[in-house]
N, C-alpha and C positions, 0 to 999 in steps of 0.2 A: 504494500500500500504506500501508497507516493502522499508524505505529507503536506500540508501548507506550506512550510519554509523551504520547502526542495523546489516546491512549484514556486516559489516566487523567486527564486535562486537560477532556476531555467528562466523565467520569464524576463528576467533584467539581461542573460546571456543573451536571450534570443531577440531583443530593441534592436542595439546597434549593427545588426546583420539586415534586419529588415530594412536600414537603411542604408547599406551598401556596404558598410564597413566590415571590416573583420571581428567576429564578435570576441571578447575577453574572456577567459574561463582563467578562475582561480585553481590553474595546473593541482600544486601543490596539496593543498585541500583534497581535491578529486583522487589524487594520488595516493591519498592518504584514508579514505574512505571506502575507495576501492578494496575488497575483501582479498585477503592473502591465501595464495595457496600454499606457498612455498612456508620454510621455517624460517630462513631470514628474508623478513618482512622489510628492512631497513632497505638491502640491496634491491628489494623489489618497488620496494617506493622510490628509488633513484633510476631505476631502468625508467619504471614509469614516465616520471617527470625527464627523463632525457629524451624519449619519444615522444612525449606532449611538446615539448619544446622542438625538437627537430620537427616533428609536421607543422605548428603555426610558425617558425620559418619557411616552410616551403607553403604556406600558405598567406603570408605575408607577402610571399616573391610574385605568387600567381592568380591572387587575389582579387584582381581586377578583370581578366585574363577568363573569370570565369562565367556562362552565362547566370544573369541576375535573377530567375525565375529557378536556377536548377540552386543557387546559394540558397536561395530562403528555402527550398524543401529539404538538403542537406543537412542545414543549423537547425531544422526544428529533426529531423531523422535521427540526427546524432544526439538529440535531447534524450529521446526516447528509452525507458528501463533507467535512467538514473541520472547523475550528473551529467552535462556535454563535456564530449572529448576531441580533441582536434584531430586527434589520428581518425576515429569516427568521420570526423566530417570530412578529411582528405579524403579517407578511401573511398567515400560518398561520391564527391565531387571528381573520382578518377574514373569511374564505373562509367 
């Protein structure tokens, strides 16, 4: 069950996309909420956050580059089951 504060947490992600821009995810957080499978959880929070970071670089670069009807279903796609994730919305927007 998806609470209030999660829902409002995507809904502020998902503004600045609907107007063009690249939307902001609080990497780190996301990183950190994300459920561990592994034993060290630490190492897996830093893969994480180095892949959230490497995709909104490359989403940063090609960002404009993308059609604007296919970003705003993307950012709301990659919403979906939980926090948005950039790698999410990359491999969205590469499909």
């Amino acid at each position: 069950m998806i609470r209030p504060a999660s829902l409002a947490f995507i809904a502020l992600a998902i503004t600045p996309a609907l107007g063009g821009e690249l939307p902001r995810y609080d990497v780190e957080a996301m990183c950190r909420a994300a459920p561990s499978l592994e034993a060290g959880a630490r190492n897996t929070d830093r893969s994480c956050v180095r892949d959230e970071t490497q995709a909104r670089e490359q989403l940063a670069q090609h960002w404009s580059g993308f059609n604007a009807q296919r970003r705003e279903a993307c950012v709301q796609e990659s919403s979906i089951g939980g926090p948005p994730s950039y790698v999410a919305l990359l491999t969205c927007l590469q499909m």
